[in-house]
N, C-alpha and C positions, 0 to 999 in steps of 0.2 A: 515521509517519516514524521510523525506526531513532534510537535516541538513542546519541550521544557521550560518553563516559566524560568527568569534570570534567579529569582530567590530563591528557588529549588535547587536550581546549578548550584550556589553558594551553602545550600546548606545538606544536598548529599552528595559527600564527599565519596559514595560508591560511583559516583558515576566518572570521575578521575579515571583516566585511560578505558573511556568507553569513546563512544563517535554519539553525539546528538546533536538536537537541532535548536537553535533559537532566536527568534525575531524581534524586531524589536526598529526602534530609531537611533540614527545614527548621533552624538554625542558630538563627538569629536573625531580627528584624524589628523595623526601625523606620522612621522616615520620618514626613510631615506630612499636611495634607488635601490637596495635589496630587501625591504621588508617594509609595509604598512602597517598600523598601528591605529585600529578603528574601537572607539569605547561606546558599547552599544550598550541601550537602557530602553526595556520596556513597561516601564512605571512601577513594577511589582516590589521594588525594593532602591535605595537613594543609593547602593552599590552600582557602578557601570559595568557589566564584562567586558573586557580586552578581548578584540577579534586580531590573532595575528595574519598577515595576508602574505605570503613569502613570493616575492614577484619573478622567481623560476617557474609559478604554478599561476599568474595573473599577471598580465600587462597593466600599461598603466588605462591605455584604450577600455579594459575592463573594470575598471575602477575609477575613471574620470566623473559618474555620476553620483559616487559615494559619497557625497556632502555634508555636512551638518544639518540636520532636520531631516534625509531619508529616508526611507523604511528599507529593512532587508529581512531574510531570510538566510541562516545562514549552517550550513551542516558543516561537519568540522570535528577532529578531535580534541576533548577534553583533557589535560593537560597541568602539572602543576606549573606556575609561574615563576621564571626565570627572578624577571624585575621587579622593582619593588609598588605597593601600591596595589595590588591584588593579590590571590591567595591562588585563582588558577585562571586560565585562559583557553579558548578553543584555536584551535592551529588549522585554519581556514582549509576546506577540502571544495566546496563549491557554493555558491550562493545566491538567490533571486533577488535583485532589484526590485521592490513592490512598488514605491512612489519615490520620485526624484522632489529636490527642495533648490531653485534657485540660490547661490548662494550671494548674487543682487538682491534678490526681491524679501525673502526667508527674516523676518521680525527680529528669531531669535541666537542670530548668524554668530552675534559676539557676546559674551561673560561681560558680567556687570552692571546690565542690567538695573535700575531705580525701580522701586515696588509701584511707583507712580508709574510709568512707563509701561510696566506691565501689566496696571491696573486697565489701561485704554486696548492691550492685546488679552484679555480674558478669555477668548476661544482658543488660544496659543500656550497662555502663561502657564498651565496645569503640565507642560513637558518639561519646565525648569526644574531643577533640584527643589528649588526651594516651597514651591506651590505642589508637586510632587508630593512630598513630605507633609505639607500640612492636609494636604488632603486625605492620604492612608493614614495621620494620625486623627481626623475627623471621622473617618469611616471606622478607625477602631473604637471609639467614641460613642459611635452611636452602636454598635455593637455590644460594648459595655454594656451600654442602659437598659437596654432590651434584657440581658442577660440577668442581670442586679433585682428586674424588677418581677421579673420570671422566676427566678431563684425564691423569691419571697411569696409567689403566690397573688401577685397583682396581675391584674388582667391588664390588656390592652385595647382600649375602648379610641375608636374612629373617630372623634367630635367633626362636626361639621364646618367645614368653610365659608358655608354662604350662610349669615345669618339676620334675625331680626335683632336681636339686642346687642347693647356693648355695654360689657360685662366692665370695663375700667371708669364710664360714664365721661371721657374725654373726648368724644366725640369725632377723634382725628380717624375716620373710616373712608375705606373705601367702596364707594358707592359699585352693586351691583345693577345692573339695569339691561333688557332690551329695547325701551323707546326711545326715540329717534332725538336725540338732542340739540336737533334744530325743528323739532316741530312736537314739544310734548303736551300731551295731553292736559288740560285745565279742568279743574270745575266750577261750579258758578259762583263760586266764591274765589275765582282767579289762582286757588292754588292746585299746586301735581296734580294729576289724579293716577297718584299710585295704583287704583283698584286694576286700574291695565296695561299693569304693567308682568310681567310674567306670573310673578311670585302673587299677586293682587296685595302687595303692600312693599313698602320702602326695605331692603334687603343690605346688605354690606358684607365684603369681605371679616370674619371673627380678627378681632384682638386677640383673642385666648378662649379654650376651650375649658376653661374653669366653669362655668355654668355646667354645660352639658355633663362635666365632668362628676360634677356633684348628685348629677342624676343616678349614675352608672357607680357611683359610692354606695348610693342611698337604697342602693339594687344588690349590688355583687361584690361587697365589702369593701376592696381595695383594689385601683384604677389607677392605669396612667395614661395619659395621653402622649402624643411626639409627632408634633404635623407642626407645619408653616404657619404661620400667623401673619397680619398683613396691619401696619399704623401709617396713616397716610401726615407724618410729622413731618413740616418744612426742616428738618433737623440735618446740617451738611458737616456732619460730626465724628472725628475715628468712633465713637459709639453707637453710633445710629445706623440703622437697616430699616427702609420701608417694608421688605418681605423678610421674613428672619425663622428660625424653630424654636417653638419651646418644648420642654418637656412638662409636664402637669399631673402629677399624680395627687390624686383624693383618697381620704381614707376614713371609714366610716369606725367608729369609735373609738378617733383618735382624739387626745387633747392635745395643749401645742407645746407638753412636751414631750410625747411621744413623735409630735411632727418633728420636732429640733433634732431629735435622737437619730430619726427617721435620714434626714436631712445630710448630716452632718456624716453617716455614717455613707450614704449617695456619692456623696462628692468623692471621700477617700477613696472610694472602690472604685468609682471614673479615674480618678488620678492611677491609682495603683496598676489599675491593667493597660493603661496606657502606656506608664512605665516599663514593665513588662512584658509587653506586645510590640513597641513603639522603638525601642532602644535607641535603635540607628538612625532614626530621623527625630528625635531627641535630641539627641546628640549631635547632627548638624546643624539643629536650629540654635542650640546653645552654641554651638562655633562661632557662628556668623549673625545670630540676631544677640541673644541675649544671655552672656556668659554666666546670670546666676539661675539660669530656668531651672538646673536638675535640683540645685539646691533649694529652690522656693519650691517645687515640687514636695520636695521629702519634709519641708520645712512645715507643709499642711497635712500631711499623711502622720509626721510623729508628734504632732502637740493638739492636744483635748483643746476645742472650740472655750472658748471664751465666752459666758450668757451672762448676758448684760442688759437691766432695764434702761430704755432710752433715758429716759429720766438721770439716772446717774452716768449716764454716757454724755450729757447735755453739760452736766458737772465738771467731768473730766474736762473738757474742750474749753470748757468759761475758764478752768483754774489754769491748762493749759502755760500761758503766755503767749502762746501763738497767735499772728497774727494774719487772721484766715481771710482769703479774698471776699468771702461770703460769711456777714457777722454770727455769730450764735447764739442764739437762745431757745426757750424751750417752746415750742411750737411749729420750728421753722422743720422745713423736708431736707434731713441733710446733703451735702452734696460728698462728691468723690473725695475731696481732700479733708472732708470732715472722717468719712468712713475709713480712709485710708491713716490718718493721723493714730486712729485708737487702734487701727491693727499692727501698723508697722514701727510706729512707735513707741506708740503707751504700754501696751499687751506683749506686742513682737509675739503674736498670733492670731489664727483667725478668731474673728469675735460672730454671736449671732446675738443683734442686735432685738429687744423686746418689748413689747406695752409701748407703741407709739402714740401719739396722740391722734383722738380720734377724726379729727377735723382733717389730718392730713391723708387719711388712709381711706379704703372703699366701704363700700355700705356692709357689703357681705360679709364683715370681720367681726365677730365677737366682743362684745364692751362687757367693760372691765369693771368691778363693782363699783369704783371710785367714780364711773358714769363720764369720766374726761378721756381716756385710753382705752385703746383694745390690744386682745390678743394676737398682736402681729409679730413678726419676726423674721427677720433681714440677716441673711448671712453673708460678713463681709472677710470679702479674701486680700490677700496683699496686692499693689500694683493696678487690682479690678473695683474696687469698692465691693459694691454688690453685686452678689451674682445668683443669687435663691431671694425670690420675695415670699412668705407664705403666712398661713393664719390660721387660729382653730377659726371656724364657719359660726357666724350667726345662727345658732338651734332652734330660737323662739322666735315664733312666727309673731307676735308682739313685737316686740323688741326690735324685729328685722323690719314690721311694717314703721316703723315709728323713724326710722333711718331713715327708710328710701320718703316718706314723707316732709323728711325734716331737710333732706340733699333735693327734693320736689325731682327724684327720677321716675320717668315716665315707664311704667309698669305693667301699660295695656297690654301688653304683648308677652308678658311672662309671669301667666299664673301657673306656668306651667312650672316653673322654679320654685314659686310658694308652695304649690303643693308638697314639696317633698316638707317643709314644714308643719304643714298640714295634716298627714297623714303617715303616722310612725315616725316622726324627727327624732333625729339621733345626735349625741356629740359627733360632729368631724371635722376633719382636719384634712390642708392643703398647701402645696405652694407650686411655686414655677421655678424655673428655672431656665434663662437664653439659649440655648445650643451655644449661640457664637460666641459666649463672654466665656463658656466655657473653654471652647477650643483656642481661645487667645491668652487664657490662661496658660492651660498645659502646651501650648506651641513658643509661649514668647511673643508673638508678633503684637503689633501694637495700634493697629486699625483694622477695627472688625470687619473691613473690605477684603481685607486680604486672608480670611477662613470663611470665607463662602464662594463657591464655585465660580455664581453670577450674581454680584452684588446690585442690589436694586436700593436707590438713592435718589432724592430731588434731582429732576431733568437725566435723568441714567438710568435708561432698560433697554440697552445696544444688544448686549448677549442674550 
């Protein structure tokens, strides 16, 4: 007999007083000597169905293996619910045993659980309610985006993982390589000799697919990217992921503030169908993590973005009175409690932050007639600081060489990026955006460890 997904049980109510089938891991189990009471959950939905087991039709011989963490199989009819706490139940007719779970040995035998704790069992933690949840509300997510960017008529462009440049100029990469790093190759001048090495030159895992991106702009109007990125930062921080996603879309004659517009309008529609989609595990996580999530949620979906030149944002925080761990003034790269003071505070909404100074920001960003600022723009959320970086694009191939001359970054390796300047250059416009600042946004949680599958961190690639 084909088995029924548990969220299908829950949401067609035709199949009430039918007989189906459905699988799944065992929950929980309690119940007396005339009836069992088994809450099976197959990841599809943060609801458990109740298996009732009436022990007229099962011993307990037959159910001695039925533990917390088991798998079954279980046919039965459908049923409305006596008790409370469910809406219907299957009323056990027979069932397979797939995998038994010690209930000595089995990680996640008892409720309660520390997210630390569960951080060390990560090939386990995804059967909890709670990682459960954040993860069907990460896959709705990323579902979203694709959708959002689709719907607009942006292509979705492959950027590549292994590459020669870094596109942020901080250096923190990781190194690709096949030579033997206890015997590598020299040349007469004592250093590498990359030339043999696979690639015949010095390689790394991309920072960001913004370069490439900007090709596939400069090509086919408007692009997004959404792949892994890899920064090899000694950073042991709820913020920090060595392997992480972004999202990256480019768009060819756009200014930045069609990018803001752009932007601003991204986010809402990730929140929204998250909302939407998400409901139930929403609302669990608001239970138990963070009782104002639905409210900060709606709280960015109904109030216009706040556009604000850093400049006067720099103003706000000196007049302030506050007295920030990190001092202020105009030049410095704000930090979270800087970002977080003008939105939750001052604003009491989201703000996207403009015209930073140009010494703090990357080569590829636009300057601003004033010759001190470019056209950048940071969109900062409550709780996250920043969660979108983005810029209108350097156009002039002048003006861009006189940057990368003036930062002394090394170039040899990408004239392939000048040329788009070179050859038909266009106004356009970009930003990023983390996957995982997002998903701890709209989840609540509060160390970006715990909205990704397998977190990779300084000394941590177990999973």
């Amino acid at each position: 007999m084909k088995h029924t997904k548990i969220v299908d049980i829950f949401k067609q109510s035709e199949l009430v007083g039918t007989k189906v089938c459905a699988k799944g891991w065992v929950r929980t189990r309690r119940g007396n000597k005339y009836v069992q009471f088994v809450a099976l959950n197959d990841g599809s939905t943060i609801h458990n169905l109740q298996i009732v087991f009436d022990l007229q039709k099962f011993s307990d011989d037959d159910l001695k293996l039925v533990t917390t963490g088991s798998s079954l199989c279980v046919v039965g009819q459908l049923v409305e619910s006596q008790g409370r706490g469910q809406s219907v139940e299957i009323q056990a007719e027979s069932f397979e045993l797939y995998g038994t779970a010690d209930p000595e040995a089995y990680p996640l035998q008892k409720k309660g659980h520390t997210l630390e704790f569960l951080r060390e069992k990560a090939h386990l933690r995804m059967r909890t309610n709670t990682f459960g949840a954040v993860m069907r509300v990460r896959s709705t997510l990323a579902f979203a985006i694709h959708r959002f960017f689709n719907e607009r008529g942006f292509f979705y462009l492959n950027t590549p993982l292994i590459t020669a440049s870094d596109c942020e100029g901080a250096g923190e990469m990781f190194q690709v390589t096949t030579l033997d790093p206890n015997n590598m190759p020299r040349t007469e001048e004592g250093e590498i000799d990359w030339a043999q090495d696979f690639f015949g030159k010095f390689t790394s895992l991309t920072v960001s697919g913004q370069l490439e991106g900007e090709l596939g702009a400069t090509a086919l109007g408007s692009i997004y990217t959404f792949g892994p990125t890899f920064r090899a930062e000694n950073s042991n921080t709820p913020r920090h992921l060595a392997e992480f996603w972004m999202i990256e879309p480019e768009m060819a004659f756009y200014d930045i503030t069609d990018n803001m517009d752009l932007a601003e309008e991204f986010v809402k529609y990730c929140i929204g169908y998250a909302l939407e989609h998400c409901a139930d595990d929403i609302a669990f996580l608001e239970e138990h993590f963070d009782k104002e999530l639905t409210q900060r949620l709606h709280f960015v979906l109904e109030n216009d973005f706040v556009r604000l030149p850093y400049t006067e944002g720099i103003r706000i925080l000196e007049e302030s009175g506050r007295k920030f761990e990190f001092p202020v003034k105009w030049g410095i790269d704000l930090q979270s409690e800087h970002e977080r003071y003008l939105v939750e505070e001052h604003f009491k909404r989201p703000v996207i932050l403009t015209d930073y100074p140009k010494d703090i920001k990357a080569f590829y960003m636009k300057l601003n007639d004033d010759g001190r600022t470019v056209r950048a723009m940071d969109v900062l959320f409550p709780k996250i600081g920043e969660i979108i970086g983005g810029s209108e694009r350097e156009a002039d191939y002048d003006k861009l060489m006189g940057r990368i001359e003036e930062l002394h970054i090394p170039m040899k390796d990408m004239w392939w990026y000048l040329d788009t300047r070179r050859f038909g250059t266009v106004p356009h416009s970009g930003f990023g955006l983390g996957f995982e600042r997002l998903v701890l946004f709209v989840t609540g949680m509060t160390n970006i460890r715990d909205v990704i599958p397998f977190p990779r961190t300084p000394k941590n690639a177990e999973f």
